[in-house]
C-alpha positions in Angstrom: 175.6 131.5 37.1 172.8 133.0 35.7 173.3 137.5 35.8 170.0 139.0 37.4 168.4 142.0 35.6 169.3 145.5 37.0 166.7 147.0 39.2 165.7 150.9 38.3 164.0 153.2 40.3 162.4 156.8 39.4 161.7 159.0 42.3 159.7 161.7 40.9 159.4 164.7 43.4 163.3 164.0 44.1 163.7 163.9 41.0 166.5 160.7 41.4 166.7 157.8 38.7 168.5 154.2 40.7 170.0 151.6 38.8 170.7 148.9 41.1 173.5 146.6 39.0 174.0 143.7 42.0 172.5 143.4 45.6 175.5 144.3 47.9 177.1 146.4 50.2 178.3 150.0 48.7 181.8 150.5 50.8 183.0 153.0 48.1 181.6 155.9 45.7 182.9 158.4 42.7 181.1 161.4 42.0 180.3 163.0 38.3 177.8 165.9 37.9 174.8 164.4 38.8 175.7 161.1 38.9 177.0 158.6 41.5 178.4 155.0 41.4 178.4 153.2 43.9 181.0 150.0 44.6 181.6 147.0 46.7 184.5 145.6 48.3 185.5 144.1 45.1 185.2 147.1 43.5 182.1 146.0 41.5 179.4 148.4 40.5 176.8 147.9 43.0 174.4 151.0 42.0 174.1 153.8 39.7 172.2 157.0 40.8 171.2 159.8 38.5 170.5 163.4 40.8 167.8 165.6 39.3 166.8 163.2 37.0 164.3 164.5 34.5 163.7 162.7 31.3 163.1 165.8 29.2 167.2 166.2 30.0 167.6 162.4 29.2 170.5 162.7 26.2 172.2 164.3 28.9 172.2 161.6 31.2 172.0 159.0 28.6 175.5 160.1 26.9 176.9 159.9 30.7 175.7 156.7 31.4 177.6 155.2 27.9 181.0 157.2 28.8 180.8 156.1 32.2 179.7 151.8 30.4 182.6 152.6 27.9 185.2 152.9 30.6 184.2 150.4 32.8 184.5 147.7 29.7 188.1 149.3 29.4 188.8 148.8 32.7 187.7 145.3 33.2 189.2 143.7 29.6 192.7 145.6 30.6 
């Protein structure tokens, strides 16, 4: 089956970046800083939002973004 491209969003007066990872229904969330991830049923990433998003602050939000990729790999291959 062929893996669909992640849909992102920018909303620039809230200031919220989307990343939407699979079309489903969130049923669960974690909360870190700014950033929330949303889950399905499986407990498969269904979104990624970034809260007061700005991309003069990216590095910020780009170093959470790999520590949050690097232990999702973790979790999956154990």
């Amino acid at each position: 089956m062929k893996q669909k491209n992640p849909k992102i969003q920018y909303d620039k007066k809230s200031k919220v970046l989307s990343i939407e990872v699979k079309r489903a229904k969130s049923v669960d969330s974690d909360v870190q800083g700014n950033m929330v991830v949303d889950y399905d049923k499986k407990g498969d990433v269904v979104r990624v939002n970034f809260y007061q998003f700005s991309f003069e602050d990216f590095e910020e939000n780009e170093r959470a973004l790999k520590d949050f990729s690097r232990e999702s790999v973790t979790l999956v291959s154990a």
